[in-house]
N, C-alpha and C positions, 0 to 999 in steps of 0.2 A: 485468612492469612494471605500476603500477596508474596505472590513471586514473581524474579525478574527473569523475564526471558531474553536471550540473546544468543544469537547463530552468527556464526563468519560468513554464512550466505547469502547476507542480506546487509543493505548499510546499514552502516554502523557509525553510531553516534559520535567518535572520533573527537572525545573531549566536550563536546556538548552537553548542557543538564537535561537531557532525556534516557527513558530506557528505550529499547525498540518495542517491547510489548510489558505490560503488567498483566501477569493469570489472576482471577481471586476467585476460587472455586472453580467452575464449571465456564467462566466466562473470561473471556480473552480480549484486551484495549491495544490495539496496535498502535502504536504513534502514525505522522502522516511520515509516506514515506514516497522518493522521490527517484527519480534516473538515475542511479548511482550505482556505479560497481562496483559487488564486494570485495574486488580484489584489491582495486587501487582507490577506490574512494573517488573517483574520477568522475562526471557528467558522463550519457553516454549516448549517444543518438544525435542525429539532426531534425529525427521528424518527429512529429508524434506519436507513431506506431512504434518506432525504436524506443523512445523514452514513454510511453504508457506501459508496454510490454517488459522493460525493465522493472517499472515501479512496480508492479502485478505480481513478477517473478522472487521481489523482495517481500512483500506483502505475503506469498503463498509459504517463502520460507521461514517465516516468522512465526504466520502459524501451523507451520507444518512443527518446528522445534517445542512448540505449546501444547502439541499432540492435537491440532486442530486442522481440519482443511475446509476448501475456500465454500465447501454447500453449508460450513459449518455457521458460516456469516449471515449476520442477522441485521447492522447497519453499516454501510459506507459514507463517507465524507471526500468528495474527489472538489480538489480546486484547477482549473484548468488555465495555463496560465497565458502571455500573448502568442499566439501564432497556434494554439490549438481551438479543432473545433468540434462544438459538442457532438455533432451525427459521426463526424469519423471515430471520435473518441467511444462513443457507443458502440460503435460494429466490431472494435478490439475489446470494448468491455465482455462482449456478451460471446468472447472466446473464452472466455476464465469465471462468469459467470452465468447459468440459467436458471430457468421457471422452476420453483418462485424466485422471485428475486431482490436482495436484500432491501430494505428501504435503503433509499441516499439518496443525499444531500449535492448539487453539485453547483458550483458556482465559479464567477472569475476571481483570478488572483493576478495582480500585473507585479509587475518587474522581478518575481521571483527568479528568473536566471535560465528557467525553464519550464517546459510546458506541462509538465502536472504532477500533483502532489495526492497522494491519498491514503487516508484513516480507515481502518474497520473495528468492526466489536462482534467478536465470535460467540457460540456458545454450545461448548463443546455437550453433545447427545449422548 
């Protein structure tokens, strides 16, 4: 059976056709999710430590509402998009994740608006 998950503290899809997360059992599909605050829906950051760190904190509240947390992660998908770079982007990843460490996916994304977007797929233990 799938459920929809959704928290106010994390963006929020804002009339768009996504959910923030789908559960189906024991496992948790987070949509990609981006710099955005949940209050205002707003962009939020100039650099990429400001908006990776955002995207992370939306990402950890999603599945924290799933009953999931972030060692719960089993694959990420991160798009990084112009003006981010992958070693900076790594040394803020490996704040929110460590050993072992999820498999993922990462690659460029251009004119997205912003500098990175990221997916996971949890599985709750």
């Amino acid at each position: 059976m799938k459920e929809v998950i959704f928290t106010e503290n994390a963006q929020k899809p804002e009339g768009m056709p996504y959910s923030q997360a789908i559960k189906v059992g024991n496992t948790v599909y987070v949509a990609g999710q981006g710099p955005f605050d949940p209050a205002t829906g707003k962009l939020v950051g100039n650099t990429l430590e400001e908006q990776a760190r955002r995207t992370l904190e939306n990402l950890k509240a999603i599945l924290e509402e799933a009953g999931a947390k972030l060692t719960d992660v089993v694959k990420v998908t991160v798009l990084l998009g112009d003006g981010a770079g992958f070693d900076e982007f790594n040394l803020i990843y490996k704040d929110y994740f460590s050993k072992p460490y999820p498999a993922r996916t990462i690659g460029p994304a251009h004119q997205m608006g912003f500098m990175v977007q990221i997916d996971a797929i949890a599985i709750i233990d």
